[in-house]
N, C-alpha and C positions, 0 to 999 in steps of 0.2 A: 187163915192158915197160909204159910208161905211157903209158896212153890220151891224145888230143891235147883239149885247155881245152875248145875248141868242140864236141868231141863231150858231153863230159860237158854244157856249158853246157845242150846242146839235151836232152839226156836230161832234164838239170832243169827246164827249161822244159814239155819234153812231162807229166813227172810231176805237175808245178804244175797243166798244162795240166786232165789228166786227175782230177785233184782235183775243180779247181775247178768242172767238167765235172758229177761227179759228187757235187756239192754241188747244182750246178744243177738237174742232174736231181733230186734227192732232194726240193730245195723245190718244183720244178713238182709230184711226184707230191703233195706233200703239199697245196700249195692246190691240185692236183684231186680230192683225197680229201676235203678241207672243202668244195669247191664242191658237192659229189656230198652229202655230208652233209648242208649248208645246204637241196640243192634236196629232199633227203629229207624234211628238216626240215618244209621249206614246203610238199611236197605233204602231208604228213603236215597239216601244223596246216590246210593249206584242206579237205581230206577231212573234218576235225572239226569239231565247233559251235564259234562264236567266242562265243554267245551264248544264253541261254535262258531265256524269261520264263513264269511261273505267274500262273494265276488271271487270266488277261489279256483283255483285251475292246478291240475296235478299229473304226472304223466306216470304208469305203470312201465315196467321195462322186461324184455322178453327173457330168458335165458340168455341169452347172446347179448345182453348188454345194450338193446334197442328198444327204441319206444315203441310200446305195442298197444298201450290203449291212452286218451287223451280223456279226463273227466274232466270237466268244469262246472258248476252251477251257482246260481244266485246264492245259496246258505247251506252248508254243512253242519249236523248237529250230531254230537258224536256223544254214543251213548255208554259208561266204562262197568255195566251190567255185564254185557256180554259184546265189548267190544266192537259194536255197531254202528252204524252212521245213516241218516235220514239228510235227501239234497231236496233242496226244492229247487224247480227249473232245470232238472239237469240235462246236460249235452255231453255225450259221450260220441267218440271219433275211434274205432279198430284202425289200426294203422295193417295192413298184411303188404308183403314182399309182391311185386308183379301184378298188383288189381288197385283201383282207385279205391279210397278210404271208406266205408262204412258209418254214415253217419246215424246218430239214435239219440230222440229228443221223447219227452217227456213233463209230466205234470210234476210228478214223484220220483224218486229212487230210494231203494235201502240197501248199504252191504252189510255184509253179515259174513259168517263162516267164513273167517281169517280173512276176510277180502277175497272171498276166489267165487262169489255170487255178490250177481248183481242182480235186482228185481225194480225194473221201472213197470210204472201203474200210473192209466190216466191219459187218454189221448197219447199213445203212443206210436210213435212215426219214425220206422228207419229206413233211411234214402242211400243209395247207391249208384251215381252214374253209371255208363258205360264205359266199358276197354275194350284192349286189345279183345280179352280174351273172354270177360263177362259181360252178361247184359246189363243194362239198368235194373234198378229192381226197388220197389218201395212196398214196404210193409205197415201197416195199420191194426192196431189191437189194442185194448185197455189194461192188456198186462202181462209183461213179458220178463222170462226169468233171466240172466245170461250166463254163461259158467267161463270165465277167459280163460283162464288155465287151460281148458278142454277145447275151447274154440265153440262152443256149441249154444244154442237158445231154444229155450220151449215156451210154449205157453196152452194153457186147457177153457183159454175164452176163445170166442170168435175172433178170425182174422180176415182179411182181407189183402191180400197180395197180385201186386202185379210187377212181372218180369218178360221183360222185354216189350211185346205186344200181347201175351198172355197173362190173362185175368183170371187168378184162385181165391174162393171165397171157399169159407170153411169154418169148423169148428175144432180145434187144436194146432199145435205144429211142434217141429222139430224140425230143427235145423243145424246143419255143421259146415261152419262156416271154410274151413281146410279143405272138406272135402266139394265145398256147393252143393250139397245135398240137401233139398229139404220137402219134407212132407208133412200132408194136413189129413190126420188120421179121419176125420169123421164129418158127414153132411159136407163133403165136399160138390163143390160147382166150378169145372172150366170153361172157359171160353176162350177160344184161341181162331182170331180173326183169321179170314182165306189168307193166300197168298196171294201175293200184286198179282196180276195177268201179265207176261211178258210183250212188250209192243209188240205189234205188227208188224213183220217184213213187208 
């Protein structure tokens, strides 16, 4: 018995239908599979360095148009994630008005938050001569945060400080470098040698 035109018609049509259907879907999957891929792609390359410079030296400059902090280190890897930078060997120099420079050395550093933190990690040593007006002063700790904008540096490991002829071991600090203030909130130990004996008349 022979089936009626219109049925077949619609048969063919559904078949077309379900093709064409099934073409559809195959291309959505596939540009969701490249999209998926592309955004792999992109997280992938912002996770990675876009960039990285050696032997590099850079100088920050104050409001007033003056060098106020001096970075240099062996390698710069700059990360375009979140706009970050990892040094290795770095040597950073405060530059301050009226007081000899601040020197601060390291294993590590990372900036971070627009450039206005700096966090060295790793045998970390900042050395200060003496002035007019300040003592010497040399700090030791494995990881210290600094903030220049604010002038100030913390850290929440052990430190080890000595200023002038006084010896501070401890465990945290804060310090503000504008004001020379600086304190080691906890398990602190001083030691602050006699004073000379004045000679003999």
């Amino acid at each position: 018995m022979r089936k009626p035109e219109g049925a077949h018609r619609w048969r063919m049509i559904f078949t077309v239908l379900g093709a064409v259907a099934v073409a559809l879907g195959s291309f959505w999957l596939l540009e969701v599979m490249n999209k998926g891929s592309l955004d792999v792609n992109a997280a992938k390359k912002l996770d990675e360095p876009d960039y990285f410079v050696t032997n590099f030296s850079l100088v920050r400059m104050d409001l007033e148009g003056k060098p106020s902090y001096i970075v240099s280190g062996a390698k710069l890897t700059h990360y375009p994630a979140d706009d970050s930078s990892d040094i290795d060997q770095p040597f950073v120099r405060k530059i301050s008005p009226g007081v000899p420079p601040l020197n601060m050395t390291a294993e590590l550093a990372h900036i971070d938050q627009n450039n206005t933190r700096l966090q060295l990690s790793r045998n970390v040593v900042i050395d200060r001569v003496a002035g007019p007006t300040t003592q010497n002063m040399t700090l030791k700790t494995e990881a210290l945060t600094i903030f220049p904008d604010e002038e100030r540096m913390e850290s929440a490991v052990p430190v080890d400080l000595l200023s002038g002829r006084s010896h501070v071991t401890g465990v945290g600090l804060k310090a503000n470098n504008a004001s020379s203030v600086v304190e080691v909130p906890n398990s602190v130990r001083i030691v602050i040698p006699p004073r000379k004996a004045a000679p003999a008349k």
